[in-house]
ZAGUKOL-923865 format. One line per 8 residues: number of its first residue (from 1); their letters; for each residue x negated, y, z negated of N, C-alpha, C, O. Coordinates in nm, 3 decimals, padded with zeros to 5 digits. Atoms other than C-alpha are relative to their C-alpha. Layout:
<recs>
NUM) a) X/Y/Z/X/Y/Z/X/Y/Z/X/Y/Z  ...
</recs>
This chain:
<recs>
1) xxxxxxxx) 00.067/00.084/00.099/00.201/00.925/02.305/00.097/-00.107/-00.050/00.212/-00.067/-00.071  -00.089/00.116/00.019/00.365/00.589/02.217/-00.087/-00.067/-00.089/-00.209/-00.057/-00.074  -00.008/00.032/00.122/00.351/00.398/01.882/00.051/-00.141/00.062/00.144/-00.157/00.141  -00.058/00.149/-00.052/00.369/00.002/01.936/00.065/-00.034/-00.110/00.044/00.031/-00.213  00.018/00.025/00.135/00.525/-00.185/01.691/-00.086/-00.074/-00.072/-00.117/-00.089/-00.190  00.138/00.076/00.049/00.266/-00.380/01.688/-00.103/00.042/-00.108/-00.158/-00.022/-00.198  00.084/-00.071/00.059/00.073/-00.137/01.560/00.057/00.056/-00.184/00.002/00.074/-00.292  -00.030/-00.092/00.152/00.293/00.020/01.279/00.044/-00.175/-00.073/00.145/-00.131/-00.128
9) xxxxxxxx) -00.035/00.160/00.008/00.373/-00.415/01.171/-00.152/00.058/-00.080/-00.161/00.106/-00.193  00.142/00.020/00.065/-00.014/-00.396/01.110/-00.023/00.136/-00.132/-00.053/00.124/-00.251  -00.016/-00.104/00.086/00.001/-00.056/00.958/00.049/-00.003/-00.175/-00.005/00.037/-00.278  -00.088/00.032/00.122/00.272/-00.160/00.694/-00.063/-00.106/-00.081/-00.091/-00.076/-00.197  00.071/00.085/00.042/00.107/-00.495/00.621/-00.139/00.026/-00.047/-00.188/-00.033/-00.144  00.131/-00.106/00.099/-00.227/-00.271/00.550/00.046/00.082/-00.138/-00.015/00.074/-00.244  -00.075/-00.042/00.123/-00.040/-00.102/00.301/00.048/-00.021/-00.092/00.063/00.046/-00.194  -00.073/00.106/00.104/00.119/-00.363/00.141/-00.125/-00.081/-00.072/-00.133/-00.090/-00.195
17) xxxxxxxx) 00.161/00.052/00.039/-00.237/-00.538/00.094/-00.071/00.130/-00.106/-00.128/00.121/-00.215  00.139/-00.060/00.131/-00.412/-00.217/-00.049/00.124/00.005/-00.144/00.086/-00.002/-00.261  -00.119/-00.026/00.114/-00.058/-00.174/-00.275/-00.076/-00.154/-00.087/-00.150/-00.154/-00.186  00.067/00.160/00.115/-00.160/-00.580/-00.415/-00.124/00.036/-00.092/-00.137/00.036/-00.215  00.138/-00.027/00.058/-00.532/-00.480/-00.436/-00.016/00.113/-00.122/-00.063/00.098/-00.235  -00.023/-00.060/00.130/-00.466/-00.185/-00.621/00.068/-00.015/-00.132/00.041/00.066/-00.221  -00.069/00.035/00.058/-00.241/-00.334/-00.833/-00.107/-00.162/-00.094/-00.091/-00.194/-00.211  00.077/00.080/00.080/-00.496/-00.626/-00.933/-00.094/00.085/-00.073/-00.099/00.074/-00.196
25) xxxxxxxx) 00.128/-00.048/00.071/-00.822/-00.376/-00.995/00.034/00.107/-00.092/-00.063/00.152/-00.152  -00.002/-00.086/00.105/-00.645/-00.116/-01.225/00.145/-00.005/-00.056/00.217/00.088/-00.095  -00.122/00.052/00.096/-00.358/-00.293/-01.371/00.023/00.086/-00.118/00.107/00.164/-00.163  -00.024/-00.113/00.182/-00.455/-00.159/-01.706/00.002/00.144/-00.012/00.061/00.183/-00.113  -00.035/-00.117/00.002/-00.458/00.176/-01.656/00.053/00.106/00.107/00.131/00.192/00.067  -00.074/-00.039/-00.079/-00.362/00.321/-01.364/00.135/-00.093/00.066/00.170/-00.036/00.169  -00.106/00.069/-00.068/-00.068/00.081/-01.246/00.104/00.113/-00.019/00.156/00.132/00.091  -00.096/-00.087/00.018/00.198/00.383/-01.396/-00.027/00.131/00.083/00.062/00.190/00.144
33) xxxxxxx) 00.047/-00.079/-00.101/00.024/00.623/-01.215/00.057/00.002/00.148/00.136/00.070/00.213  -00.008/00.091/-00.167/00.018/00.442/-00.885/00.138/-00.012/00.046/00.175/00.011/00.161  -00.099/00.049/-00.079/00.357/00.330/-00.896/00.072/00.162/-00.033/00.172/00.134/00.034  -00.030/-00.153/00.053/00.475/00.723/-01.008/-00.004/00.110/00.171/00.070/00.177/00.243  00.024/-00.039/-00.146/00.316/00.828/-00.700/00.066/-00.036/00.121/00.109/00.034/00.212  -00.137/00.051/-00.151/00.516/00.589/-00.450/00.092/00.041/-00.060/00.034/00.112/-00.142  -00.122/00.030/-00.006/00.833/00.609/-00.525/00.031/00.171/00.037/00.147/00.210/00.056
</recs>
């Protein structure tokens, strides 16, 4: 089984997008949450 990077590039950049999105639609109350959870 082989992993492009192509693929994990898109992967990361999906991630980084829902990280923005989530970060606009619940600013006010979950943002401490959210970022609690990554790190």
């Amino acid at each position: 089984m082989r992993i492009s990077s192509l693929s994990i590039a898109n992967t990361l950049s999906a991630m980084i997008n829902d990280k923005r999105i989530y970060r606009k639609s619940f600013q006010s109350s979950s943002t401490a949450e959210f970022e609690s959870t990554n790190q």
